[in-house]
Residue, then its C-alpha position, 0 to 999 in steps of 0.5 A: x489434873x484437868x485435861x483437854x483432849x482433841x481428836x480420839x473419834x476412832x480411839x475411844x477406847x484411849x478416851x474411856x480409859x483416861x475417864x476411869x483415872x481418878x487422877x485426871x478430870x477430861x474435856x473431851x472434842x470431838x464428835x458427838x454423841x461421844x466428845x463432850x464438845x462437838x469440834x464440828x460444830x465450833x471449827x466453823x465461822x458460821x457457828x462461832x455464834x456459840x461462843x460464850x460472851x466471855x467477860x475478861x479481866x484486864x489481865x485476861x484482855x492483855x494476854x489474848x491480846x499478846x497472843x493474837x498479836x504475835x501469832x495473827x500470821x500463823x493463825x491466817x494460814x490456819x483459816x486460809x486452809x478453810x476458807x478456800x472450801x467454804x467461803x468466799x473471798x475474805x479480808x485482813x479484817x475477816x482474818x483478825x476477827x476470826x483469830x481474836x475469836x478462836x483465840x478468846x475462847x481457847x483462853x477462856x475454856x482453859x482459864x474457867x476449867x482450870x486446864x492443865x494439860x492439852x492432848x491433840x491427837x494430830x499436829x494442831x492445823x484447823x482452827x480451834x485446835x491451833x488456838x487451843x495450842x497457842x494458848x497452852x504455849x503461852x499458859x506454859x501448860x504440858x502438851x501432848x501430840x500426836x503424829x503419825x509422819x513415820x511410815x507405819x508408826x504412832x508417835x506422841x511428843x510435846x510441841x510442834x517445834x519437838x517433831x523430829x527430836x522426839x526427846x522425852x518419848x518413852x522407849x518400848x522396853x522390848x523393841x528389837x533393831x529393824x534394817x531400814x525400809x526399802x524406798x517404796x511409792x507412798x499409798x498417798x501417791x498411788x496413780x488412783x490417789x493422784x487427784x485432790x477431790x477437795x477441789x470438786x467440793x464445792x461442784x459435789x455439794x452443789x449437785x448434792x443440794x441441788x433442790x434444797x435451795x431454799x431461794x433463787x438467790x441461794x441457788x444463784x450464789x452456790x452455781x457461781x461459786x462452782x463456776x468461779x472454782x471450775x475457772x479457777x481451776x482451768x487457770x492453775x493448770x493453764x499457768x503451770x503448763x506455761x510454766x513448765x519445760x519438758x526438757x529435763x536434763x538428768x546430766x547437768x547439776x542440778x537440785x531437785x526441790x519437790x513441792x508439797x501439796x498445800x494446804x497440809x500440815x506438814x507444810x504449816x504447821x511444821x514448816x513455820x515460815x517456810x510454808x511459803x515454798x517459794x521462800x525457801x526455793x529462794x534461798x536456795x538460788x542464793x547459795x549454789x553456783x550459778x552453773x546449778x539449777x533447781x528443778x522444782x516439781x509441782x506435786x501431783x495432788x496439788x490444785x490451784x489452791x494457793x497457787x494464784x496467778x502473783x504466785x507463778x508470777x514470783x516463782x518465774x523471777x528466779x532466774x536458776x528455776x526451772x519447772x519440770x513437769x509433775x509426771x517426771x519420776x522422782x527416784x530419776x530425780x534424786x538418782x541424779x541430783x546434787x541433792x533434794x530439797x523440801x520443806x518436811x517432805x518424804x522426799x527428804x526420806x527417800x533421798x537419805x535412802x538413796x544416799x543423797x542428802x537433802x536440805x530441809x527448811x522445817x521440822x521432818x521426823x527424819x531431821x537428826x538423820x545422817x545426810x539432813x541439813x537444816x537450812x540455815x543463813x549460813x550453809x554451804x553448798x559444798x558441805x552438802x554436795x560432797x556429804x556422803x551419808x554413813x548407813x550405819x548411823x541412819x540405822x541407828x538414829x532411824x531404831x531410836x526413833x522406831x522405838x518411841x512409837x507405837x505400830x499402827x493397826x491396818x484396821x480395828x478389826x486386827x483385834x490384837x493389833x488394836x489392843x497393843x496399839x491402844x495399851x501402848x498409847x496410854x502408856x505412853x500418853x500416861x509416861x508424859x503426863x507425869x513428867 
């Protein structure tokens, strides 16, 4: 079995077992001088040089072409993750170009070694690794990922569209039933943490590199893109100010629609179509009342990334909107809220556990829990509003889901925790290899 893997940089141990297997013949990406490939090295444009010349059949053509045909829109919002760091402004050209690349060379690499299982260690959401997963999907092969959205825990499952369903993941034969976790502030979400440093990336690397320029030119187009970022974001935050009304009103009916921070993958990959937030916050204000409100809350990490000016502009012309400031506390917000809405959000969590429903639009670990509603052109409002969520089957639904995954490790120093952790994952990536 010819198996490409991706990720495992801090698991090796998962990688040296799976090599021992006689019955499986690994390709390994990750970071040198362990992986076989070296993903940094191939998930940049500046590199894509060394992508080998491939010489194609008809056939072979035919299929790549089927391919970036049908995903060029979702892989566009994988390159656009990137693009906003490292380059500078692109076109619809760029972003074909780079897609039948990518997709050319995943074809290639999996058709020429024959592959026949794809193993990511995160969801797919850069560049080479989506293109490697759309290209398995179209090949029919078996794929595996993993995902570590549940608070605490490790889970591997088949494709995207799977997260949340988890159907064919092994159950641990000696798992015991847990109550429910308490609601609790996300580590992600500390006060310390509420800042995204990607945005300083540019400005960093430019200090950094100060004196390495190897021209005036190239010192002269580093401090202009520091400077355009900097404006950029003295823009983002000037706009949401205008934008936003400090007058929250917790007695009147309203939704409450917490913004995921962007790019991530919990937006796209697992948002699909609705990574576009403000789709799904329009479909929303076409089916409640016109006496409810959407409170939308800005994420606090959010930067002015996928935040341009057209963006405001389109946001303000749903008339039941309101833009509440970032700081209003959301546990006020879902206490009082007809219910909460997201895309794949931990609000969707929180609110369950706080008995209030929620609306979600994509693929949330938690979407076959009691009191999640997929969005859907016919939902009701009133089926949501009046709902009330039974917390028995929320404990049962949330143990079934618990039992499939593997508990994380704090750090590779718990030597007993890490051993149970790395035994339990191969039994696990092994149980779905032969399926």
């Amino acid at each position: 079995m010819n198996i490409c893997i991706w990720g495992f940089d801090n698991e090796l141990d998962i990688i040296k077992s799976l090599k021992e297997n006689k019955s499986y013949n690994l390709f390994h990406f990750g970071q040198k001088p362990f992986a076989d490939y070296d993903y940094n090295d191939l998930n940049l444009e500046s590199n894509i040089t060394k992508f080998p010349n491939e010489k194609f059949t008809k056939e072979n053509e035919k299929l790549v072409d089927e391919i970036a045909e049908e995903k060029f829109k979702d892989f566009s919002k994988i390159i656009s993750r990137l693009s906003v760091y490292f380059r500078d402004e692109m076109t619809l050209n760029d972003y074909e170009n780079i897609c039948r690349i990518f997709i050319r060379y995943a074809y290639y690499f999996i058709i020429i070694n024959e592959i026949d299982v794809f193993i990511c260690k995160n969801v797919p959401h850069e560049q080479l690794d989506y293109a490697f997963y759309i290209v398995a999907q179209k090949l029919k092969l078996k794929i595996i990922i993993g995902s570590v959205e549940i608070p605490g825990y490790y889970i591997y499952f088949n494709n995207i569209e799977d997260h949340g369903q988890f159907c064919d993941c092994l159950v641990d034969a000696e798992y015991e039933s847990l109550d429910l976790p308490e609601v609790a502030t996300p580590a992600y979400m500390a006060p310390e943490l509420l800042f995204d440093d990607r945005m300083e990336l540019s400005y960093r690397s430019f200090k950094k590199n100060i004196f390495k320029h190897q021209s005036p030119r190239s010192f002269i187009m580093d401090l202009a893109r520091v400077i355009r970022h900097k404006n950029l974001k003295r823009d983002y935050i000037k706009r949401l100010n205008k934008i936003t009304n400090r007058n929250v009103d917790l007695t009147r009916k309203f939704i409450y629609f917490g913004l995921h921070l962007q790019p991530e993958a919990t937006v796209f990959p697992y948002g699909g179509k609705y990574s576009d937030q403000i789709l799904a916050i329009e479909k929303i204000s076409q089916f409640i009342p016109d006496d409810v409100v959407i409170y939308v809350k800005e994420n606090p990490k959010q930067t002015y990334i996928m935040r341009e000016k057209i963006w405001f502009d389109r946001l303000k012309r749903i008339n039941n909107v309101q833009v509440i400031p970032s700081e209003t506390n959301t546990y006020d917000l879902i206490k009082n809220c007809v219910f909460s809405s997201t895309i794949t959000g931990t609000i969707g969590w929180e609110s369950i556990r706080m008995n209030k429903p929620v609306l979600i639009f994509g693929h949330a670990w938690y979407k076959q829990f009691d009191g999640v509603f997929q969005y859907s052109d016919n939902i009701l409002y009133s089926l949501i509003e009046n709902y009330c969520i039974d917390s028995d089957k929320l404990k049962i639904k949330y143990n079934e889901i618990v039992s499939k995954c593997i508990k994380l490790p704090v750090s590779t120093s718990d030597i007993d925790l890490y051993s149970g952790y790395i035994e339990s994952s191969l039994q696990k990536i092994n149980y779905l290899l032969k399926l």
